[in-house]
VOBA-1610 file (N, C-alpha, C; in pm, whole numbers, padded with zeros to 5 digits, always signed):
BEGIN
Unk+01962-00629+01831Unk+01896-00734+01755Unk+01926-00869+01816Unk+01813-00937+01782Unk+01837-01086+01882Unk+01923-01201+01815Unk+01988-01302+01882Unk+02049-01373+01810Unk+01955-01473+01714Unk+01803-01478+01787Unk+01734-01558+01815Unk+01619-01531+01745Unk+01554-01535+01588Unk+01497-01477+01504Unk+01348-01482+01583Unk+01287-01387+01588Unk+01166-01390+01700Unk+01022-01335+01590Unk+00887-01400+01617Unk+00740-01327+01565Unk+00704-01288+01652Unk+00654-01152+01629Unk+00565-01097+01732Unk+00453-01120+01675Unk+00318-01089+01756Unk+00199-01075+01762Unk+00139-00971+01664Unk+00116-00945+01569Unk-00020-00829+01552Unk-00088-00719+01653Unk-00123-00794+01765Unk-00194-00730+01905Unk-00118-00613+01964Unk-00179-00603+02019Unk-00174-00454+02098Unk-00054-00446+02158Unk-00015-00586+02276Unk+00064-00590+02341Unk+00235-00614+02228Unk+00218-00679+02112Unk+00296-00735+02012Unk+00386-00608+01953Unk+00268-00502+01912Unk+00269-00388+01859Unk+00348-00264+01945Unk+00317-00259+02113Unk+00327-00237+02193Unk+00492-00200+02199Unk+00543-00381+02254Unk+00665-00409+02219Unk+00765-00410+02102Unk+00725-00372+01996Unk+00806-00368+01840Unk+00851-00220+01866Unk+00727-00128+01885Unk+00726-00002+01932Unk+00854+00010+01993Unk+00851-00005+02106Unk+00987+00021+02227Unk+01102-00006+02166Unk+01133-00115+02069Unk+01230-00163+02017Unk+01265-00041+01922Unk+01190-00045+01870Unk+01251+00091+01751Unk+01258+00217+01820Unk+01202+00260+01950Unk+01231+00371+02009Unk+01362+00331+02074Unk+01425+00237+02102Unk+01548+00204+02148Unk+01659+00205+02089Unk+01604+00230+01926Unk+01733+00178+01864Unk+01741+00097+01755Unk+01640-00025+01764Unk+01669-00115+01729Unk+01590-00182+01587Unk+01606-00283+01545Unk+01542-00338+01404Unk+01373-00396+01433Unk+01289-00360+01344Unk+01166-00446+01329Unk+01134-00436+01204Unk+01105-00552+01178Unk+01039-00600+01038Unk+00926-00588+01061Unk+00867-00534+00950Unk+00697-00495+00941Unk+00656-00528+00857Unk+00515-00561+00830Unk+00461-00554+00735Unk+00387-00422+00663Unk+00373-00421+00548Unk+00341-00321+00454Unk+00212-00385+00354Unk+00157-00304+00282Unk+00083-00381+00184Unk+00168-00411+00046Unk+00293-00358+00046Unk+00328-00384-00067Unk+00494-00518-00078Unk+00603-00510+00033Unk+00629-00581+00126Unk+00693-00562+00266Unk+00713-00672+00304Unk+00801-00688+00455Unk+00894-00528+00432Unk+00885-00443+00578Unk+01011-00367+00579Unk+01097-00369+00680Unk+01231-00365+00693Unk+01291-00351+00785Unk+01330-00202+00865Unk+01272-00221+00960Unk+01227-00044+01035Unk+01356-00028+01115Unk+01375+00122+01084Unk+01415+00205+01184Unk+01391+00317+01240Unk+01410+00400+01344Unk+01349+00515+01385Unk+01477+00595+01263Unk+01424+00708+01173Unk+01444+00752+01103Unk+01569+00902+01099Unk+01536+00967+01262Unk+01644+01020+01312Unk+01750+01017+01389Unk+01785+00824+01371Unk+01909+00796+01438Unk+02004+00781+01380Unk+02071+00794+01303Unk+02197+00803+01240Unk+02245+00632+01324Unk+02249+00611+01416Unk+02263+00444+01503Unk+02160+00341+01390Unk+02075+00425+01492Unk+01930+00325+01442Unk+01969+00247+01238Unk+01974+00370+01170Unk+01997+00338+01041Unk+02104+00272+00961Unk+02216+00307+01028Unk+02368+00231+00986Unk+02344+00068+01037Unk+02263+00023+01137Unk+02214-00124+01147Unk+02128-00173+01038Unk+02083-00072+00949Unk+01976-00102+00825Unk+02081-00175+00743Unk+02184-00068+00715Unk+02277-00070+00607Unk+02367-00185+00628Unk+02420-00212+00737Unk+02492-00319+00818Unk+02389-00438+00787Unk+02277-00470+00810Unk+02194-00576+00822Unk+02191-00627+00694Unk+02191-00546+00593Unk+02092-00564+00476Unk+02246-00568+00357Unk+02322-00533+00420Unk+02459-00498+00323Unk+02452-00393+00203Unk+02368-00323+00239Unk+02310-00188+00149Unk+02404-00098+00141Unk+02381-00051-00044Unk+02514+00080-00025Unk+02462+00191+00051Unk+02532+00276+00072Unk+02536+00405+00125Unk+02494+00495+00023Unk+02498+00439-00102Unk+02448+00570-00186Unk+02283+00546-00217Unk+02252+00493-00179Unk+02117+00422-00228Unk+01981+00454-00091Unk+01933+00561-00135Unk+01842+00626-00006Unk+01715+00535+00007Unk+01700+00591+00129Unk+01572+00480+00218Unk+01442+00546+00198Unk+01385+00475+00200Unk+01192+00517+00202Unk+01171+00531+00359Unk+01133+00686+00376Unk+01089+00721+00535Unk+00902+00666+00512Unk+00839+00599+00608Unk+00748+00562+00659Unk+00691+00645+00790Unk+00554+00730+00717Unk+00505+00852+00797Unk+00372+00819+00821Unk+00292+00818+00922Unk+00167+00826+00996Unk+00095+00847+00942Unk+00107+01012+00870Unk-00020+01098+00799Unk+00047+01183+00727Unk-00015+01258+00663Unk+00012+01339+00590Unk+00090+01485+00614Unk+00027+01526+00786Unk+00028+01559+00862Unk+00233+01558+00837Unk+00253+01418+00926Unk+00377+01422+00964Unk+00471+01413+00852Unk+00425+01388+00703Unk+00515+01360+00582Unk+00503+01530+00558Unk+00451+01636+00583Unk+00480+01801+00565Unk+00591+01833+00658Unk+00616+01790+00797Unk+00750+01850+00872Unk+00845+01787+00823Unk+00873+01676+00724Unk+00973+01643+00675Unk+00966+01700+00551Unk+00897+01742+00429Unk+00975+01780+00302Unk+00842+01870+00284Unk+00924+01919+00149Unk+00841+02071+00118Unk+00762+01993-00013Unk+00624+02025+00018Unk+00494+01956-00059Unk+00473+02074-00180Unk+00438+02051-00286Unk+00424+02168-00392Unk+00228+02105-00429Unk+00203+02177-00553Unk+00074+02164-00599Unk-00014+02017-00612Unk+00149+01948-00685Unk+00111+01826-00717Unk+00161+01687-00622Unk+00242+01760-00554Unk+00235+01635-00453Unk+00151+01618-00332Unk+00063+01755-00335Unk-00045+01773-00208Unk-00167+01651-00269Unk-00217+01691-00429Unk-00263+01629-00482Unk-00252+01458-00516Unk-00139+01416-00519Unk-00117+01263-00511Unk-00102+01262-00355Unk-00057+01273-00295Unk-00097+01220-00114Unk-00255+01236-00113Unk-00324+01322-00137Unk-00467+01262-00110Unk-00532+01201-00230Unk-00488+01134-00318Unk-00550+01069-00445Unk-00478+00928-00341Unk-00373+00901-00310Unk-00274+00795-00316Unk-00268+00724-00182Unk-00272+00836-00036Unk-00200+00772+00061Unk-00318+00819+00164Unk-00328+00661+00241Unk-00240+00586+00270Unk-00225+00483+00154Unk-00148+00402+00055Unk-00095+00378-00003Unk+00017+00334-00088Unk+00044+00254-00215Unk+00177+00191-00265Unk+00195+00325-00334Unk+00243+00468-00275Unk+00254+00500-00376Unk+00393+00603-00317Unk+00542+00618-00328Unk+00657+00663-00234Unk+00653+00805-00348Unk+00671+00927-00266Unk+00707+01053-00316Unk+00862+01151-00297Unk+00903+01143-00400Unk+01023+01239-00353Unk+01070+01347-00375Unk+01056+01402-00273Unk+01031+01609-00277Unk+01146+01621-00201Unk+01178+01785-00209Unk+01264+01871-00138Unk+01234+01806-00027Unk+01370+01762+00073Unk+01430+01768+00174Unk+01360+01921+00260Unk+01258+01906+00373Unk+01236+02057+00448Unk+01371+02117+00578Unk+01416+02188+00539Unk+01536+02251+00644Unk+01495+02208+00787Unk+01590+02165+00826Unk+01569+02124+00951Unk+01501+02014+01068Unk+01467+01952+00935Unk+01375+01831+00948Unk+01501+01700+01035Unk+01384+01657+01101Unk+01463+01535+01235Unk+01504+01434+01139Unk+01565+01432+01058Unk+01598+01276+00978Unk+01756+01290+00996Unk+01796+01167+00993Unk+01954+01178+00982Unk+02025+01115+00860Unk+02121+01205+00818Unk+02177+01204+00672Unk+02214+01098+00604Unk+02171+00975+00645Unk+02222+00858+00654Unk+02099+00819+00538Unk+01935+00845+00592Unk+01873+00787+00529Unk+01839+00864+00396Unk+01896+00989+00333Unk+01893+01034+00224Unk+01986+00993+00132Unk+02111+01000+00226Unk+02230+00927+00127Unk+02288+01048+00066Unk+02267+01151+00172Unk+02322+01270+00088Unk+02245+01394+00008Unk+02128+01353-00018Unk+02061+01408-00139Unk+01992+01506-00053Unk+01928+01611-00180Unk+01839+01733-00119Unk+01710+01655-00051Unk+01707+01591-00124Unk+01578+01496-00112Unk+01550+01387-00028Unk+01351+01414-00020Unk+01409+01293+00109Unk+01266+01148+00030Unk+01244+01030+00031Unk+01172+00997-00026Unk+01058+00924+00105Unk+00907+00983+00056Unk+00820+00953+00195Unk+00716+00875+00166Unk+00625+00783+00223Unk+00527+00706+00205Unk+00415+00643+00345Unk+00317+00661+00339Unk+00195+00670+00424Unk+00151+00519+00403Unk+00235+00419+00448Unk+00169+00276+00416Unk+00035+00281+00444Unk-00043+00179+00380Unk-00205+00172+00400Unk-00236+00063+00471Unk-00129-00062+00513Unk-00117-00166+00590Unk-00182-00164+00703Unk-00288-00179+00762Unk-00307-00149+00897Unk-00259-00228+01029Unk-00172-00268+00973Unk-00044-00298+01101Unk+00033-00233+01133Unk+00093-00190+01001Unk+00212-00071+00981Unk+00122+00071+01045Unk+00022+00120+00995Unk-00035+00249+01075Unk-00015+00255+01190Unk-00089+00137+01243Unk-00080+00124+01362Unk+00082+00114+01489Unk+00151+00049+01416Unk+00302+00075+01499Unk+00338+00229+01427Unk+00315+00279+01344Unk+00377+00440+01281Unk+00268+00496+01403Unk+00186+00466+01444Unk+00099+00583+01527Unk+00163+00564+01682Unk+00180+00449+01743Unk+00210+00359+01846Unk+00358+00424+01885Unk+00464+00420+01795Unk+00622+00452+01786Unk+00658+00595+01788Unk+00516+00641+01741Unk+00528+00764+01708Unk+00623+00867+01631Unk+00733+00787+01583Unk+00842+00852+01475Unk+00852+00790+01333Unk+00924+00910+01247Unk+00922+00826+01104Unk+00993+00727+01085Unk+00952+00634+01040Unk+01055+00518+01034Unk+01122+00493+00907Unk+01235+00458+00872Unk+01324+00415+00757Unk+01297+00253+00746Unk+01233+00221+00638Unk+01216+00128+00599Unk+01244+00009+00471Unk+01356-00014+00416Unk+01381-00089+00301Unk+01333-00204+00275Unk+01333-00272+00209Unk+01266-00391+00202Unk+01316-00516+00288Unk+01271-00595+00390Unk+01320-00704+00476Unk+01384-00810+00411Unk+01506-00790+00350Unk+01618-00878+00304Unk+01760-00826+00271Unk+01830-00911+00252Unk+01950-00901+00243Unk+01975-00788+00089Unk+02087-00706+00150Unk+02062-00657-00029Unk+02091-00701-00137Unk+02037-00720-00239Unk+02018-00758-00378Unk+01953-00911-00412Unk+01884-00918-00252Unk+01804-01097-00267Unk+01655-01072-00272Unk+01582-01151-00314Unk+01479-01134-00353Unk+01378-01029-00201Unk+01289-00996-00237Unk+01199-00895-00182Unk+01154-00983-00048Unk+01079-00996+00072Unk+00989-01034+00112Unk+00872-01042+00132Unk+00790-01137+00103Unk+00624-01086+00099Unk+00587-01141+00213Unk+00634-01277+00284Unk+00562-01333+00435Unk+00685-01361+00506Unk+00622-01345+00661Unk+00736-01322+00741Unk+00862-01401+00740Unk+00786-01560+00685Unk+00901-01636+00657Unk+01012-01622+00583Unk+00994-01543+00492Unk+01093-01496+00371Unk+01198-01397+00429Unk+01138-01304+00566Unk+01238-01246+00597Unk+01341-01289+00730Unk+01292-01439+00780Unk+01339-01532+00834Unk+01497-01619+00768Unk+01412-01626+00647Unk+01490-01725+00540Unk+01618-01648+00492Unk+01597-01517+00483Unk+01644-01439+00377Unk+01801-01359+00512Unk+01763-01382+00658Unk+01893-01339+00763Unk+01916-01414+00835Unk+01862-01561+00852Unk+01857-01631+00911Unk+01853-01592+01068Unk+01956-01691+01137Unk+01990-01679+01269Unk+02028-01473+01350Unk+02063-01394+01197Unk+02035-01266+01245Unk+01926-01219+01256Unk+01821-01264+01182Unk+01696-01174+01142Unk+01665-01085+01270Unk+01551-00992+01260Unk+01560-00900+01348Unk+01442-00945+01374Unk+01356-00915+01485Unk+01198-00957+01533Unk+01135-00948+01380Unk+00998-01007+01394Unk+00962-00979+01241Unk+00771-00937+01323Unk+00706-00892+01294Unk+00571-00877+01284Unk+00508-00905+01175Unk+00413-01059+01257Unk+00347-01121+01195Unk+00229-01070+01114Unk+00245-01013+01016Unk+00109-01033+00993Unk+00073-01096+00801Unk+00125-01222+00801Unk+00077-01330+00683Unk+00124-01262+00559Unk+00078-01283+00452Unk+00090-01202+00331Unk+00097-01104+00258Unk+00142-01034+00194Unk+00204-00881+00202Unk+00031-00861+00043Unk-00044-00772+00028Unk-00143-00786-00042Unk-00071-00749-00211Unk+00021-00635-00217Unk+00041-00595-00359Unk+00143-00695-00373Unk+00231-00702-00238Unk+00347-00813-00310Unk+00466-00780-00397Unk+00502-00612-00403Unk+00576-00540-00526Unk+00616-00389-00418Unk+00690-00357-00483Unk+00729-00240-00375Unk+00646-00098-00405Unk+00676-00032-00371Unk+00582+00079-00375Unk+00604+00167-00549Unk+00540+00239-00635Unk+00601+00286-00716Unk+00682+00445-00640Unk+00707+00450-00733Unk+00865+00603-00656Unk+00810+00686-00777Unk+00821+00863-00681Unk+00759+00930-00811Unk+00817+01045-00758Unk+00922+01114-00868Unk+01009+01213-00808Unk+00888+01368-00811Unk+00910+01449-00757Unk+00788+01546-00811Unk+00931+01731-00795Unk+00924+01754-00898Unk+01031+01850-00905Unk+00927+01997-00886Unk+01014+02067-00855Unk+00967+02228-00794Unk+00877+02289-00912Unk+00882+02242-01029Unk+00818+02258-01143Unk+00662+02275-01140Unk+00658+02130-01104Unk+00546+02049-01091Unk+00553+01948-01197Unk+00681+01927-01283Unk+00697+01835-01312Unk+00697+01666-01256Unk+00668+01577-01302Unk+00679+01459-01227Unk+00806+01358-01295Unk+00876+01286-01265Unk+00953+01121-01324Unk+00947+01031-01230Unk+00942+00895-01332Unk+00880+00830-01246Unk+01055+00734-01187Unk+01069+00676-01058Unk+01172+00656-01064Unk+01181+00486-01020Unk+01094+00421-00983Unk+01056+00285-00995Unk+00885+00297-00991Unk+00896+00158-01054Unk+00754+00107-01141Unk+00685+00011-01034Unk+00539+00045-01015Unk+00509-00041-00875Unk+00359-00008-00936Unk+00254-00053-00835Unk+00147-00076-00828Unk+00090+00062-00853Unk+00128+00121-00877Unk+00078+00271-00910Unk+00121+00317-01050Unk+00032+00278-01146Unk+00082+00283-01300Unk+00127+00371-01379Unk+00203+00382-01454Unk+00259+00492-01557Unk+00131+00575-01619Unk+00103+00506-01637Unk-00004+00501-01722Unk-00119+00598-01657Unk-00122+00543-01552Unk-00242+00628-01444Unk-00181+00764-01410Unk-00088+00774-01394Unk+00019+00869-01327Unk+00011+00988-01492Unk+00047+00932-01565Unk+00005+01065-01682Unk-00137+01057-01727Unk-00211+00984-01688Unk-00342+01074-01719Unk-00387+01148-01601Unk-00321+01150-01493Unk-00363+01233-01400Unk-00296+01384-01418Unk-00109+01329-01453Unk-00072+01456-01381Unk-00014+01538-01541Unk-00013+01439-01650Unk+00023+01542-01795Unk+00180+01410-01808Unk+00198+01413-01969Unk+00356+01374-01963Unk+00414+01373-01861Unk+00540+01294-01842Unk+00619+01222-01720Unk+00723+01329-01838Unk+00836+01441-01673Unk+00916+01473-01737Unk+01061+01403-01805Unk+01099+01490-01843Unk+01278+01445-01907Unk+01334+01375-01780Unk+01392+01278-01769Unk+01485+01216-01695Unk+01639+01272-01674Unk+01656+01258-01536Unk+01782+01327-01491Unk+01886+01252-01514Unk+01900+01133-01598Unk+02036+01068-01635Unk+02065+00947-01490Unk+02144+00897-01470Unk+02199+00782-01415Unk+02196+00785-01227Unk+02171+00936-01185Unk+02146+00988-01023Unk+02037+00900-00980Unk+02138+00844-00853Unk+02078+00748-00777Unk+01945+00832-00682Unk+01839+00803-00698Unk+01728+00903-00651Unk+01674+00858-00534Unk+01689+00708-00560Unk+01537+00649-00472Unk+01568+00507-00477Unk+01539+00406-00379Unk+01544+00289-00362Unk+01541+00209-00523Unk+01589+00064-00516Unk+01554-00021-00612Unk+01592+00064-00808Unk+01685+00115-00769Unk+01751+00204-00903Unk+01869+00115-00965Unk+01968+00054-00864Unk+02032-00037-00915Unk+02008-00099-01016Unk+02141-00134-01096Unk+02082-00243-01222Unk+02070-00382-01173Unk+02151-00434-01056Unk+02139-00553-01059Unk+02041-00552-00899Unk+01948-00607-00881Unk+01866-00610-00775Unk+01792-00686-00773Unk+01684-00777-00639Unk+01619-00875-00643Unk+01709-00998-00686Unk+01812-01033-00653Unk+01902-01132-00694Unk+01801-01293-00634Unk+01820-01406-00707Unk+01771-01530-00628Unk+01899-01608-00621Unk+02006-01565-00700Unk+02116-01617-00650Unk+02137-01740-00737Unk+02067-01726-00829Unk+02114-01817-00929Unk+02059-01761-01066Unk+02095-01796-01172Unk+02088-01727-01329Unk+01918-01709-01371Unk+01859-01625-01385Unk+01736-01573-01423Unk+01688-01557-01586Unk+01602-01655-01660Unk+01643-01638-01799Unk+01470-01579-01829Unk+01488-01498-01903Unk+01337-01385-01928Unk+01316-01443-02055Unk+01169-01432-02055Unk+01070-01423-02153Unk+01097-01561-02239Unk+01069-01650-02175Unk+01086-01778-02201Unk+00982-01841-02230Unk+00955-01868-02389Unk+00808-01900-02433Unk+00865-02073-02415Unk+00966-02104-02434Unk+00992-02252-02475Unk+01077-02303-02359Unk+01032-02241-02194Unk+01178-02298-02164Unk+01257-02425-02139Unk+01376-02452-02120Unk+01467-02558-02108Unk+01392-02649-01993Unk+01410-02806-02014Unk+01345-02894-01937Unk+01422-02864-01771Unk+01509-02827-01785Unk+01569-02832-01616Unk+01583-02741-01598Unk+01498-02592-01615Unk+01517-02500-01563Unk+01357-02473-01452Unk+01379-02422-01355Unk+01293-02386-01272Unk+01172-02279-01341Unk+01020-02322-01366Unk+00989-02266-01471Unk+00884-02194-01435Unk+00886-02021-01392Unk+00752-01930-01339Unk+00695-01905-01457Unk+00575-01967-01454Unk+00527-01949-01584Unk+00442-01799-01547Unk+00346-01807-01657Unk+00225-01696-01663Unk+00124-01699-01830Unk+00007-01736-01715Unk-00080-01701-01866Unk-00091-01922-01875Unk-00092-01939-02025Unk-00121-02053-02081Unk+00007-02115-02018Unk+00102-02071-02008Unk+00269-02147-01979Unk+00248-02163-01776Unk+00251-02313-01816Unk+00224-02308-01640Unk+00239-02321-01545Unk+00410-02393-01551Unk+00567-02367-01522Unk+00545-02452-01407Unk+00660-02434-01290Unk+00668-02485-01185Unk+00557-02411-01049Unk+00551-02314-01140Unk+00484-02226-00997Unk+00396-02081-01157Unk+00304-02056-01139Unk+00231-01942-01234Unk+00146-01855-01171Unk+00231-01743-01170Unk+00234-01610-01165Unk+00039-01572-01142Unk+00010-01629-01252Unk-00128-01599-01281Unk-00189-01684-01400Unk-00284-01796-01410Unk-00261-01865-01484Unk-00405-01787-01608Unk-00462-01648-01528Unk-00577-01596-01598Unk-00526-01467-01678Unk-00356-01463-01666Unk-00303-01326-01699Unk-00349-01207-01673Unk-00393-01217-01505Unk-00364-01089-01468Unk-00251-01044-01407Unk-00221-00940-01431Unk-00151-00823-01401Unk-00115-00850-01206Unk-00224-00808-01144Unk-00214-00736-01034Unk-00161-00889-00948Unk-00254-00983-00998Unk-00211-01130-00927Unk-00053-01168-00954Unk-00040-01168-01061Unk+00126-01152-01111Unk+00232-01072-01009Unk+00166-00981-01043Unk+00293-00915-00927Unk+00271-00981-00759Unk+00111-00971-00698Unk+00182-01042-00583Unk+00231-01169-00546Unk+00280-01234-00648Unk+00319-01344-00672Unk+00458-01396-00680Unk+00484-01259-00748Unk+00618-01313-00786Unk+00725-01276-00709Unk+00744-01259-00564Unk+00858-01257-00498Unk+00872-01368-00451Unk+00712-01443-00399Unk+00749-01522-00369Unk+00762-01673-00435Unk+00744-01669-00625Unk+00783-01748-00680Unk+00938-01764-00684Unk+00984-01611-00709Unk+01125-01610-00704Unk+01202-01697-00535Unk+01158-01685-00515Unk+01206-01749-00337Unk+01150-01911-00391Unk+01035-01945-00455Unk+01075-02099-00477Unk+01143-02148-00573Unk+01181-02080-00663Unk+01297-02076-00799Unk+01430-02100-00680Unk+01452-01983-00645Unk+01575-01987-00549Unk+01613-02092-00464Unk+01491-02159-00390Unk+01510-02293-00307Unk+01472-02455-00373Unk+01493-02390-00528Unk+01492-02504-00583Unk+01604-02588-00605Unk+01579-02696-00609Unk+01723-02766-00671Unk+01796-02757-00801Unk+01663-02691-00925Unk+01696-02649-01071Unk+01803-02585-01056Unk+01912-02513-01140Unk+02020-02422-01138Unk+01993-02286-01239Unk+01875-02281-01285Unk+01811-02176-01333Unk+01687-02143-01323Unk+01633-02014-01348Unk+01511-02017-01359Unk+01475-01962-01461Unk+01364-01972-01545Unk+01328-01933-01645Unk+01203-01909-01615Unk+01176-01761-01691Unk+01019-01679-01676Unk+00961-01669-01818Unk+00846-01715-01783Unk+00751-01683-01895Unk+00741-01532-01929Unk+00684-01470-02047Unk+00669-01357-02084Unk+00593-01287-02040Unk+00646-01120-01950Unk+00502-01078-01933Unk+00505-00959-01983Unk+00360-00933-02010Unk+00332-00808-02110Unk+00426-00704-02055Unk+00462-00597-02112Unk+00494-00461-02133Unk+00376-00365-02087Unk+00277-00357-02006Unk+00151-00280-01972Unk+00147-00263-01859Unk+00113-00153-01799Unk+00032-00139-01677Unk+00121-00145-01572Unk+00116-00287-01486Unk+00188-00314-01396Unk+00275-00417-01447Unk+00270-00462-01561Unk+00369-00527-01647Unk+00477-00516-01623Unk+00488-00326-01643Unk+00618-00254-01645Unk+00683-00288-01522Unk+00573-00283-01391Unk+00669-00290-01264Unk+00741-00400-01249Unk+00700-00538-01282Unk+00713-00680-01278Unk+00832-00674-01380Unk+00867-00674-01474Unk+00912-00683-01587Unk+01031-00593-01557Unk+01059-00480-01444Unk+01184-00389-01416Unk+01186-00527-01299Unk+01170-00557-01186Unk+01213-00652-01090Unk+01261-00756-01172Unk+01196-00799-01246Unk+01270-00958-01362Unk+01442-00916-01410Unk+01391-00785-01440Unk+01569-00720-01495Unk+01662-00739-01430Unk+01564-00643-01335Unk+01734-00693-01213Unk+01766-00775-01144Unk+01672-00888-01089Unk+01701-01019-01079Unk+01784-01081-01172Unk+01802-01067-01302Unk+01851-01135-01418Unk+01984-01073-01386Unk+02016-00943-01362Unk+02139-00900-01430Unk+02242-00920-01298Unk+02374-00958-01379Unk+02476-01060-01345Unk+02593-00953-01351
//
């Protein structure tokens, strides 16, 4: 990794070179549609402990592998009825699956964290396709920041967020969902739980696949499970219909704060919004921030789990 925080190109030749880097070993930040990730080639046990090192990530806390096609997400884990069925409803797509671990599969134990399981996702980014086709291996990808600081949605954020370490970043502008992928465990059953809340709704998810099963208790499954996560590094105060004059104020809806989410209360604008409101809360001079209320619905839920753990101290 360079001392020397570097953008690549989009282009062929840009793409080209990010490529080689991760076949070498080494870190690239990508873009995704949902956000910035920080890549690694997925069966280096090297390659990945620089994730964990970079990002100050626990070890118990497994990575989202980033796969080509569908194709290449079957030689890594064992697909049942209903997860054949959401990969072609879903991906390419915000939507991360986590199935049986397949015997023998090229990943190294680093990016499961131990578990039977491995968790996989077919970004729909067509930047990201394009270096997953280019690199030609699965890549381990967490979100491009430090751990427990806010998400990244543009390259600058994952500039801001390692400074003078950052790793190359690939340019390509604004991340579209802006929210991380939703996580959806799928058990040998054909049961489903859902294990983070993202652009892929609860809601949608049981009228497709029946009730969301019983929950397995406190087992770290899948990225973004932590209670305290998305940190801005200063005190986060929720659902703030009235808030305090000197607090940094993301509104939403009628409340119209320092920076608003969505001032028409939608949903989908909300979420891609708010990482990078949280990043101007954070580089504010206020010493708090305070969020307006957002619904309990839809993608509510996803927005409204990131607010949590930003908040919690």
């Amino acid at each position: 990794m360079s001392g020397k925080p570097t953008l690549i190109a989009p282009d062929d030749a840009g793409l080209a070179r990010a490529a080689q880097i991760l076949r070498d070993g080494g870190l690239v930040a990508m873009p995704t549609e949902t956000v910035y990730g920080l890549a690694a080639r997925a069966d280096s046990a090297d390659a990945v402990a620089q994730i964990y090192r970079t990002k100050g990530r626990p070890d118990f806390n497994p990575l989202i592998v980033h796969v080509a096609s569908l194709e290449k997400a079957r030689e890594l884990a064992l697909f049942n009825e209903a997860a054949e069925e959401l990969a072609a409803r879903y991906w390419p797509g915000p939507l991360t699956l986590v199935l049986p671990l397949r015997e023998g599969a090229a990943i190294t134990p680093a990016v499961t964290a131990g578990l039977g399981t491995i968790a996989l996702r077919q970004p729909g980014h067509p930047i990201a396709a394009r270096l997953l086709d280019e690199v030609g291996l699965p890549l381990a990808a967490p979100s491009a920041n430090r751990s427990n600081a806010v998400s990244p949605t543009r390259p600058e954020h994952v500039l801001e967020s390692f400074g003078d370490t950052a790793p190359p970043v690939i340019d390509g502008g604004a991340c579209d969902a802006g929210l991380e992928s939703t996580i959806v465990a799928l058990d040998p059953d054909g049961g489903w739980r859902m294990l983070r809340h993202g652009p892929v709704s609860a809601e949608e998810l049981t009228e497709l696949m029946g009730p969301e099963a019983k929950s397995r208790g406190a087992t770290i499954e899948a990225p973004g499970q932590l209670a305290k996560h998305y940190s801005p590094g200063k005190p986060v105060l929720l659902d703030q219909s009235e808030p305090d004059a000197g607090a940094f104020v993301i509104g939403f809806g009628d409340l119209a704060g320092d920076v608003n989410l969505s001032a028409g209360g939608d949903l989908a604008e909300a979420a891609s919004r708010l990482y990078a409101a949280l990043h101007e809360g954070a580089a504010s001079e206020k010493p708090v921030i305070a969020v307006a209320p957002i619904p309990l619905e839809g993608m509510g839920r996803a927005i409204n789990d990131r607010l949590r753990r930003a908040a919690a101290r």
